[in-house]
N, C-alpha and C positions, 0 to 999 in steps of 0.2 A: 504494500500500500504506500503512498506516495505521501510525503511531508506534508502537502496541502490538502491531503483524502482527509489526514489525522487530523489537522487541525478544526476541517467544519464537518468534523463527523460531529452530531448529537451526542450528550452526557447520556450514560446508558442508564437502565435501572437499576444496575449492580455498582455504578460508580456513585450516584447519588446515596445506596447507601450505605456503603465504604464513610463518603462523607457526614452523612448523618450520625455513625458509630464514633467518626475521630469527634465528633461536636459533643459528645457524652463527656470524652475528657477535657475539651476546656473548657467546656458551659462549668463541669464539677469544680476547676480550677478554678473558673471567673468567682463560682459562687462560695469556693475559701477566703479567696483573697476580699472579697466585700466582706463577708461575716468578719474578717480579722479588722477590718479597720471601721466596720460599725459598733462591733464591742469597744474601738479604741477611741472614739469620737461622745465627744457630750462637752454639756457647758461646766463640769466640777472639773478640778484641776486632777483627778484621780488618772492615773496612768496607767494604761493595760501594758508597757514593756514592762514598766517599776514594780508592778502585780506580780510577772511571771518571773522576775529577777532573783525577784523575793523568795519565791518557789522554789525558785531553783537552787538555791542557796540555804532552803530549808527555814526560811527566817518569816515569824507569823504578818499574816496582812492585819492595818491596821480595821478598826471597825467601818469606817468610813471605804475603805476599800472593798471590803467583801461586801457591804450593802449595796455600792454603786454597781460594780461587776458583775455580783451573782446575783442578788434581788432586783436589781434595776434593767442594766444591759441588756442580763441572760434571756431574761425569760424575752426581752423586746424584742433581740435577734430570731428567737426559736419562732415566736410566734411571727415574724416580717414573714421568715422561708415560709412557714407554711399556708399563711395567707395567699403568698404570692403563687406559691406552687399552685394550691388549690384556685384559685380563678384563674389560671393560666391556662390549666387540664381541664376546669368546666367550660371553658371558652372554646380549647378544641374540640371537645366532647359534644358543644352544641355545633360547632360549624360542621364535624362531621355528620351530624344527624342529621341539618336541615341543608347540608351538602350547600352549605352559603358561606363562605368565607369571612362577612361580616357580620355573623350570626353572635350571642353571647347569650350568658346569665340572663340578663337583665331583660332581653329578648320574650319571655315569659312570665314577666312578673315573679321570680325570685328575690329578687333584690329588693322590688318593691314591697312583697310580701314581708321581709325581714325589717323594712325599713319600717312600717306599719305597726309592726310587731315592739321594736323598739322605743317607737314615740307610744304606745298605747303604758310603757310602763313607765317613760320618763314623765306622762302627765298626770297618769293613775295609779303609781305608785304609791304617792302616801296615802290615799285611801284604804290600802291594803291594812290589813286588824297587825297590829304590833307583833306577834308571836310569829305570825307569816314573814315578817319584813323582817325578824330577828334571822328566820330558817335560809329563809333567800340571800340577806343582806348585799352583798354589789353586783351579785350574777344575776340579779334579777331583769335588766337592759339584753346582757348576750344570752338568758334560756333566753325572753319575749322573743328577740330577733330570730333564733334560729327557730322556735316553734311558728314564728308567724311564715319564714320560707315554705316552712313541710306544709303549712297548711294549704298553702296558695299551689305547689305539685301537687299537694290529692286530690283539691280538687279539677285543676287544670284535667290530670289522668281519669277521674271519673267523666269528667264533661267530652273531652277527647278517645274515649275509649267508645265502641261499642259492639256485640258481638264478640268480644274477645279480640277483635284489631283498635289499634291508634291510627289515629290519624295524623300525622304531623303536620298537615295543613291546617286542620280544625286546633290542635294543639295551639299552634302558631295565632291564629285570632284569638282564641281562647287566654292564650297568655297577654294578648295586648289589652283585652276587656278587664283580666282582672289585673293587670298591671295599674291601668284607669283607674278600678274600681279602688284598690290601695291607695293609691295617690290623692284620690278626695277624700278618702277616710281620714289620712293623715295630714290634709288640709283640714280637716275641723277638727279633728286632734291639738294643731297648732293653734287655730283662733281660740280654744279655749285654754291655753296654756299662758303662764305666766312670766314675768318680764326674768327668771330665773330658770325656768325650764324652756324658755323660748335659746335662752345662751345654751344653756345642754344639748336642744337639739340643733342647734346651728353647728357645733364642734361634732357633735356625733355624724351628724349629716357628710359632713367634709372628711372623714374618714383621719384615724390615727392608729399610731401604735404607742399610744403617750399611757394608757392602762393596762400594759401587759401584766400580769401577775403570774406565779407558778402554779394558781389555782386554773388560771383560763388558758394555762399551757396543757394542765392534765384532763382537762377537759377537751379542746380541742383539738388536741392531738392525735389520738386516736380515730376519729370522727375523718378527718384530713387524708390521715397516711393510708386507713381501709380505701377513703375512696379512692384516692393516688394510686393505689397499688391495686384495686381493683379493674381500675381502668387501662391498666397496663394487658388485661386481658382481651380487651374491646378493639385493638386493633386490627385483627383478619377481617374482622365484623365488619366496621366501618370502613376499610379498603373496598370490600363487597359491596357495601351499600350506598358506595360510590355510582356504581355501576347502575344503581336501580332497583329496586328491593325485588320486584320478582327476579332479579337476573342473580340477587343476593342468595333468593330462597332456595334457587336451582342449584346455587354452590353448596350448600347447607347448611348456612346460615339460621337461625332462629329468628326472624327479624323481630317480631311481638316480644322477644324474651330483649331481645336487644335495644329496643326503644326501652321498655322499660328498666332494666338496670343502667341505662344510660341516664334517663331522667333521675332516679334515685342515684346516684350517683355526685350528677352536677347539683339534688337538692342538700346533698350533706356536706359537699367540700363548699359551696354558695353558701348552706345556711351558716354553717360556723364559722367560717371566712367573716362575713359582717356581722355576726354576733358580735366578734372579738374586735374588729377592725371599723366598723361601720362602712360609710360609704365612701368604696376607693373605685373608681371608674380607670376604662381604657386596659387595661392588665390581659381581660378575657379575651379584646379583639384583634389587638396590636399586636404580643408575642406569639401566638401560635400563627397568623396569617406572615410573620417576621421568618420564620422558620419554615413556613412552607416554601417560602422562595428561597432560603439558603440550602435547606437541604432535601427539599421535598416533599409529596403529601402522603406518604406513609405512614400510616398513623401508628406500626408496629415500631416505629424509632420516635416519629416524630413527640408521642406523649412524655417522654422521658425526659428530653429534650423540653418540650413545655415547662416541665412542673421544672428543671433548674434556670431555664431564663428567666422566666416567671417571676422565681424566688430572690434571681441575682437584680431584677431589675426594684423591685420592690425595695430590698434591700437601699440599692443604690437612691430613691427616691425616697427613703426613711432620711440617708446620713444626710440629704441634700435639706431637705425639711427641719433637720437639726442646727445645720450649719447656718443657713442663707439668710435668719433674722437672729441668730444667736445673742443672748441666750436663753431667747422668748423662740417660739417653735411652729413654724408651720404645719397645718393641716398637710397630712400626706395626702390625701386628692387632690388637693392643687396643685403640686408640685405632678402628680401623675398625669390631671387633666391637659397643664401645660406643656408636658415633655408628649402625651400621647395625640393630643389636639393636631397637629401637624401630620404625624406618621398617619395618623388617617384620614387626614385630606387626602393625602399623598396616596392613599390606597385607593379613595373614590376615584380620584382620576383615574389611577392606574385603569380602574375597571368601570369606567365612565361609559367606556364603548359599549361596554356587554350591559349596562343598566338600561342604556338609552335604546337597548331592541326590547 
């Protein structure tokens, strides 16, 4: 074959995913080296090299140290990855299902659902009888949020199911109605809230990671890594249902079994994703559609791939939200919607032609 056969031959599907395997190790490496200098970033003068010096030396950290570190940092960092991870993989997890590239969470009213859920307890909260508010005391904002996502998928999957098939077009309306219906809910949530929970939900709304605790790490953790690593199994599936669901069914695909664990799925890594984080935009659409062009739309590599840029970029928009008003702190949605705002124009154009048929 001839120097210039090679050069405009097409990337095959065995090089693309060659590519997409060497991207596991440095998406892993990108997402070291962020976690190492977001443990090392804050506005106290506490040092993570002077921490690990110490350590190493056998010589005790001061109190002030191990509070900042391990109560403060630690649990931020755990909880950034897995936020990120988790709306990254429900952002692929949705664009492979409605086989739409700029498909997300939020696309069906999950997000809304949690969001809902959320303000129903930062309004109605003290109302709750004393002994309840004792049992719940701060997890009571991240359960509301995440029960309020699951309630808004059952019923989305009741409305959308019938005869034993989904429909993912009905699904698709069905999630923008009750995404609406959320959204006035929690507009008269708001009108009657006060000049104190009105500040609550303004900071919640904009999404942080300024509340991590080891409480809402061992809680959400679990919830995250199932669905993460469940999803890792979805991938023959979704390549098939690329194709077309009957063309899927002929492969042997289960497609009914596969819409539905996809949907539970993106409601558990979504629900608890904003339980803990509130509302961080752009994450579900940007990284996975970012990766299909680098490395491909195989979703047997591509998900793995997800949940670490995902988590690195997250990350990255935590230390930047630390930094950029120090040592007062930006909402980490802003900082997401600003950096994510562009790369999605940039993707409408991209695909402006195929809109506009």
């Amino acid at each position: 074959m001839a120097i210039s056969e090679r050069i405009s031959s097409p990337v095959t599907p065995k090089d693309r995913r060659v590519v997409a395997r060497q991207a596991h190790i440095w998406l892993a490496l990108a997402l070291i080296l962020v976690s190492v200098f977001s443990l090392a970033t804050g506005p106290t003068g506490t040092s993570l090299w002077g921490a690990l010096g110490k350590m190493f030396n056998a010589e005790p950290l001061t109190a002030m140290e191990r509070v900042v570190l391990w109560d403060i940092r630690m649990p931020r960092l755990i909880i950034g990855i897995l936020v990120g991870a988790g709306l990254a993989v429900s952002g692929a997890l949705m664009q492979g299902l409605f086989r739409n590239p700029l498909a997300d969470p939020g696309l069906v009213g999950v997000g809304a659902g949690g969001t809902l859920g959320a303000i129903l307890a930062i309004v109605l909260g003290s109302a709750l009888p004393i002994w309840l508010s004792d049992i719940v005391g701060n997890m009571l904002i991240p359960v509301s949020a995440f029960f309020g996502s699951w309630l808004v998928i059952v019923v989305l999957y009741r409305v959308s199911t019938r005869h034993g098939r989904t429909s993912v077009a009905t699904m698709l309306l069905a999630g923008i109605a009750l995404a609406a219906l959320a959204a006035a809910l929690s507009g008269i949530m708001i009108f009657m809230a006060d000049d104190q929970q009105l500040r609550d939900l303004t900071f919640w709304s904009l999404g942080s990671l300024a509340g991590a605790t080891w409480t809402k790490v061992v809680i959400t953790a679990p919830l995250i890594l199932i669905a993460i690593g469940g999803s890792l199994f979805l991938g023959r599936g979704l390549n098939a249902l690329a194709l077309g669901e009957a063309t899927a069914s002929h492969l042997g695909i289960a497609v009914q079994r596969l819409k539905l664990v996809t949907i539970l799925i993106v409601a558990m890594a979504t629900g608890a994703a904003v339980a803990v984080s509130g509302g961080i935009g752009f994450i579900g659409i940007i990284v996975p559609h970012l990766l299909r062009l680098a490395t491909g739309p195989d979703h047997q590599t591509l998900l793995l791939n997800v949940a670490l840029l995902g988590a690195t970029i997250l990350l990255a928009a935590d230390i930047i939200s630390r930094l950029i008003i120090a040592p007062a702190e930006l909402p980490i949605g802003i900082v997401t919607a600003v950096l994510g705002s562009p790369v999605f124009l940039w993707i409408l154009l991209r695909r402006r032609g195929l809109v506009d048929m």
